[in-house]
C-alpha positions in Angstrom: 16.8 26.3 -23.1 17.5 23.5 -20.6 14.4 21.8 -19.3 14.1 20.2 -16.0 13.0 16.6 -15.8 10.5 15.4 -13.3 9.1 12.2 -13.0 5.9 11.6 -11.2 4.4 8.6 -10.0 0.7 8.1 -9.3 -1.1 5.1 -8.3 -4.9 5.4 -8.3 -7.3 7.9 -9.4 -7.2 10.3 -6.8 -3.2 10.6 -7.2 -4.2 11.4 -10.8 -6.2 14.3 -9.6 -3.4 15.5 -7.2 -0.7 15.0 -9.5 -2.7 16.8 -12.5 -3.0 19.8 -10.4 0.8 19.9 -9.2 2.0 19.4 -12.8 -0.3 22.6 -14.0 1.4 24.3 -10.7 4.8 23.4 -11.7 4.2 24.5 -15.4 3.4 28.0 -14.1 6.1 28.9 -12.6 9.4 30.3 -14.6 10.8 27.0 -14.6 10.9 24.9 -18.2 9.9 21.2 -17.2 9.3 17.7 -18.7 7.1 15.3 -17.0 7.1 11.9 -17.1 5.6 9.4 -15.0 2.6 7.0 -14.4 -0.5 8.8 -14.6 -4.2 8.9 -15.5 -5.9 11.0 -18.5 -5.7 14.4 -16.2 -2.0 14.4 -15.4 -1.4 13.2 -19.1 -3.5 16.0 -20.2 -1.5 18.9 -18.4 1.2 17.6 -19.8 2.7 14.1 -18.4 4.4 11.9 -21.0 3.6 8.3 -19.5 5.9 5.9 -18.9 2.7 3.4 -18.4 -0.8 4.6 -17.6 -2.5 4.6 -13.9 -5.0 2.1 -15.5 -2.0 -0.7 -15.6 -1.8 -0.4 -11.9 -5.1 -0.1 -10.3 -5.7 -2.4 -8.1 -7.6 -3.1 -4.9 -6.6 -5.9 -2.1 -4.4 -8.0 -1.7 -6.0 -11.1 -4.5 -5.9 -8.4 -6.6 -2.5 -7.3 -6.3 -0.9 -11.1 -5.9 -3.0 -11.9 -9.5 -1.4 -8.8 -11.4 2.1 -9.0 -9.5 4.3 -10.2 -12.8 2.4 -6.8 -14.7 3.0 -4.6 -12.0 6.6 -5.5 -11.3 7.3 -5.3 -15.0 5.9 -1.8 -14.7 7.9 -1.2 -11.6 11.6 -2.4 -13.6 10.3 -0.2 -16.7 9.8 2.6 -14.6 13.1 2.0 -12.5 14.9 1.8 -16.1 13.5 5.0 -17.6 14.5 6.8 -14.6 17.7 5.3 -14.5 17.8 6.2 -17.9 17.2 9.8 -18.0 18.3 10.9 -14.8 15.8 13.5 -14.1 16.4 16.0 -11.6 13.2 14.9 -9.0 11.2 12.2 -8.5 7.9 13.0 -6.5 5.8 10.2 -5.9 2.1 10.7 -4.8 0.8 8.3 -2.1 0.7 4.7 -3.7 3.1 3.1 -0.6 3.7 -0.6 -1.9 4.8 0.7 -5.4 6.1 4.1 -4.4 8.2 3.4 -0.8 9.6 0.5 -3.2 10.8 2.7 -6.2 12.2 5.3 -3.5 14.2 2.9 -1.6 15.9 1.9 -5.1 16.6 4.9 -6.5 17.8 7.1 -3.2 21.3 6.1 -3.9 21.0 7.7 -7.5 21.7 11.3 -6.3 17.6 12.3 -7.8 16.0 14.4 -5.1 13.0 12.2 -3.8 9.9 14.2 -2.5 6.6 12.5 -1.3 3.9 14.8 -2.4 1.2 13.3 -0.5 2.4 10.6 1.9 0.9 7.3 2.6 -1.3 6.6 5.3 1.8 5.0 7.6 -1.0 4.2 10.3 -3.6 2.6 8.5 -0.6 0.1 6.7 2.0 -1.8 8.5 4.2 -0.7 11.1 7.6 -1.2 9.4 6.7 1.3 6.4 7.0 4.3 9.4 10.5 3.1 9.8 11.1 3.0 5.8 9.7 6.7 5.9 12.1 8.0 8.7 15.1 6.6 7.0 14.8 7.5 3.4 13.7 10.8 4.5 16.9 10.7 6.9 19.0 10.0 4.6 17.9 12.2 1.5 
């Protein structure tokens, strides 16, 4: 049996909820699947082998994000590499815009179908990410 690999990529806690509950969706239906992806103890638990865990890259504000940036851009070229590696048939990326609208714009000329599961808040970030949005979705 052939099983399909998807690769999900969570941010923050409440992705981990959202992403926990789409993997036990997923794993329901008649399909066979593989997950793999960044996620908390929920999505690990219905099933998600992690790349790294959410724990890695939860952080708040911009300090925050500046004093981790060498541990979450190692993450983001580990993550980049497995994908690259294993070539999984979707990649579904839940909110998480700085990491995720990254990750998207390097691997949408991989031929992986890209799906946002639950978008970023374009209007409550900065104006150019609506423009990123429009033209990756565009173009997939």
């Amino acid at each position: 049996m052939v099983h399909k690999k998807i690769v999900i990529i969570a941010g923050e806690d409440s992705g981990d909820l959202h992403g926990a509950q789409l993997i036990k969706a997923l794993k329901q239906s008649n399909e066979t699947y593989e997950f793999y992806g960044i996620g908390g103890e929920k999505m690990i638990k219905q099933g998600l082998t992690p790349i790294e865990h959410i724990k890695n890259l939860n952080v708040i504000g911009l300090v925050e994000v500046l004093k981790h940036y060498p541990r979450i851009k190692m993450i983001f070229n580990k993550t980049l590499a497995f994908i690259k590696k294993i070539q999984p048939e979707k990649v579904i990326l839940i909110d998480y815009p700085g990491f995720n609208l990254r990750l998207a714009k390097k691997i949408s000329n991989m031929g992986i179908e890209i799906s946002y599961f639950i978008l970023p808040q374009v209007w409550a970030w900065r104006e150019n990410r609506k423009k990123i949005l429009y033209t990756f979705y565009i173009s997939n």
